[in-house]
C-alpha positions as CSV (number, residue, x, y, z in Angstrom):
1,X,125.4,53.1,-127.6
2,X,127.1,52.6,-130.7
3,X,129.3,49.5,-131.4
4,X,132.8,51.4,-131.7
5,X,132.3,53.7,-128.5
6,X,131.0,49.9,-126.3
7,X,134.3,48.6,-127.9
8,X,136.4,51.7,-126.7
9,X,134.6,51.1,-123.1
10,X,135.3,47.3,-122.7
11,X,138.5,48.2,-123.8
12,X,139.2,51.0,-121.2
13,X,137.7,48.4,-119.0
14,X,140.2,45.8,-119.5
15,X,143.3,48.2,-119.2
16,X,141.1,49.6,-115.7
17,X,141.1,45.9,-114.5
18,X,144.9,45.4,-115.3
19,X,146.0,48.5,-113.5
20,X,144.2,47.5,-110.7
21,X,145.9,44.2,-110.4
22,X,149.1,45.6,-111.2
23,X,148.7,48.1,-108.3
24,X,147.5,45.2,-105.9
25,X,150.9,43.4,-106.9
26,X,152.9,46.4,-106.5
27,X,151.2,47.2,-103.1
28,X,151.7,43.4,-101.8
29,X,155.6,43.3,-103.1
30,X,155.9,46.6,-101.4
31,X,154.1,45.5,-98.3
32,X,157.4,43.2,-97.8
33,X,160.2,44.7,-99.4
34,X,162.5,47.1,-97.0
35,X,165.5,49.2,-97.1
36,X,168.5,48.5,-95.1
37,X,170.9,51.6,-94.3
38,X,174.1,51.8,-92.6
39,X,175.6,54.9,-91.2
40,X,178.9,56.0,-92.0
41,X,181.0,55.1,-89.2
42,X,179.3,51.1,-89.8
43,X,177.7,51.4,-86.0
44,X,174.0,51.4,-86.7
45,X,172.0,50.0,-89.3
46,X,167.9,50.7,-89.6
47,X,166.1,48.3,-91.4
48,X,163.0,50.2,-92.9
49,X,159.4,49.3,-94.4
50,X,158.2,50.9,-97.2
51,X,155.3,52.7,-95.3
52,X,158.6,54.6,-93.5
53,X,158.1,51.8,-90.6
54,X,161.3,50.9,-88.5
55,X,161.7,47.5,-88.5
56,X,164.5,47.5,-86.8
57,X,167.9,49.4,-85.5
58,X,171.0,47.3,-85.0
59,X,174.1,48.5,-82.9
60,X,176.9,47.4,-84.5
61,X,180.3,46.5,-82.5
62,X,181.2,48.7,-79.3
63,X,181.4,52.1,-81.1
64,X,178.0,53.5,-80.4
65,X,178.8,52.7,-76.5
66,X,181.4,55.6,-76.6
67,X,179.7,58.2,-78.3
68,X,177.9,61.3,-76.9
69,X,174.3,60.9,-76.1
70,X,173.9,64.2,-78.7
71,X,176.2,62.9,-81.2
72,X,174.5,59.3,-81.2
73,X,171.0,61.5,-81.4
74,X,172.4,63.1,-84.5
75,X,173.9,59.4,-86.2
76,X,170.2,57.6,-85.4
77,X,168.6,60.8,-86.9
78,X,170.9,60.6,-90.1
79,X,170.6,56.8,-90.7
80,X,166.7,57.1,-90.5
81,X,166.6,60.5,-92.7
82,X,168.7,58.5,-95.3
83,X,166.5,55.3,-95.1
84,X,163.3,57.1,-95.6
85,X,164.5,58.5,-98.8
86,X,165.4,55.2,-99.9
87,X,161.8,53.9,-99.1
88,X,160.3,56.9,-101.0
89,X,162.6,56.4,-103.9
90,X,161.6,52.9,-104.0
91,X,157.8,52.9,-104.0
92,X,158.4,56.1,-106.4
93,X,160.1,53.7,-108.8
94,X,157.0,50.8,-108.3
95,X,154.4,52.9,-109.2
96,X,156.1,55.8,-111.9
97,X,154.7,52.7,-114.6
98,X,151.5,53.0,-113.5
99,X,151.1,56.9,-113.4
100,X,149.3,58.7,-116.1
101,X,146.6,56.4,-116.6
102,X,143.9,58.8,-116.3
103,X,145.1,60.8,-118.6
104,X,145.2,58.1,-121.0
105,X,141.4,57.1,-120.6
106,X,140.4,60.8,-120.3
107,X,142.6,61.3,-124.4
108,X,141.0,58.0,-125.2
109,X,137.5,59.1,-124.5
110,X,137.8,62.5,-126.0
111,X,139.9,61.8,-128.8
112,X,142.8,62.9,-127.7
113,X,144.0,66.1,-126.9
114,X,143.9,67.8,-130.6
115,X,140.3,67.2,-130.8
116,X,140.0,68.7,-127.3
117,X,141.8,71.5,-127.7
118,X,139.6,72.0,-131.1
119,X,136.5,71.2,-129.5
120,X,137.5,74.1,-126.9
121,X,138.3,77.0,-129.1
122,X,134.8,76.0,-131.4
123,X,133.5,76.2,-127.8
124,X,134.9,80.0,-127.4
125,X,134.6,81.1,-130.6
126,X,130.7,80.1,-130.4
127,X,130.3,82.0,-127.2
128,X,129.6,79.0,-125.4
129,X,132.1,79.5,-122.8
130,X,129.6,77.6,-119.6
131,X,128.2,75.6,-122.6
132,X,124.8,75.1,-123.6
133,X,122.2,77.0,-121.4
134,X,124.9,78.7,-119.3
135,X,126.3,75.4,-117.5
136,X,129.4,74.2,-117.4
137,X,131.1,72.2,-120.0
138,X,132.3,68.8,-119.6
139,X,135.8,70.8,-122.0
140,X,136.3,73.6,-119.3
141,X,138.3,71.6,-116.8
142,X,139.6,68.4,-118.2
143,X,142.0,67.8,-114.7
144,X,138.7,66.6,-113.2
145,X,139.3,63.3,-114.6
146,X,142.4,62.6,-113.8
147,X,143.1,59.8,-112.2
């Protein structure tokens, strides 16, 4: 293995062992964190996790007490609908940083993506379509990496 490609690997390696800390962070802080949502009328409030768990649902004053059964249905339906949104908008938020990382490596290893994209029409233009021997190319789906 030459010396330049071993320092590309421990370097990938490195940035592999930071993204996996910093998802282990992000997973813990998440673990604890929760939304709190309020309808509109103030009467209930759900307190949510952020694996879309109810924590908990709080009546708030006497106004719930007077409600129809159907219309207190559709209020607890509403105030849960708009507190799982607010979970999935904050765990989108904690991990949108670490997205694209296998990309990254894949670019890295290759040489990025103008060298691929070279490497692929060569590839054509040589009739080597499956690659050598009529297998498949490690160029003819890059997606395969992704990570």
């Amino acid at each position: 293995m030459s010396a330049g490609y071993q320092e590309q690997l421990n370097e990938i390696m490195g940035r592999l062992a930071d993204q996996r800390n910093q998802l282990q962070a992000t997973q813990e802080r998440l673990a604890q964190q929760t939304v709190k949502v309020t309808s509109k009328d103030r009467s209930i409030t759900v307190i949510m996790g952020t694996q879309s768990d109810v924590r908990e649902i709080k009546f708030q004053g006497q106004g719930y007490r007077s409600m129809a059964p159907a219309e207190l249905g559709r209020a607890l339906v509403e105030v849960l609908e708009k507190a799982r949104l607010e979970v999935r908008e904050t765990v989108t938020r904690a991990v949108t940083p670490m997205m694209g990382f296998g990309n990254e490596v894949r670019d890295s290893m290759l040489g990025g993506t103008d060298q691929l994209r070279m490497m692929r029409e060569v590839q054509q233009k040589m009739g080597l379509k499956n690659g050598p021997g009529g297998s498949r190319s490690a160029l003819d789906d890059e997606d395969e990496t992704d990570g």
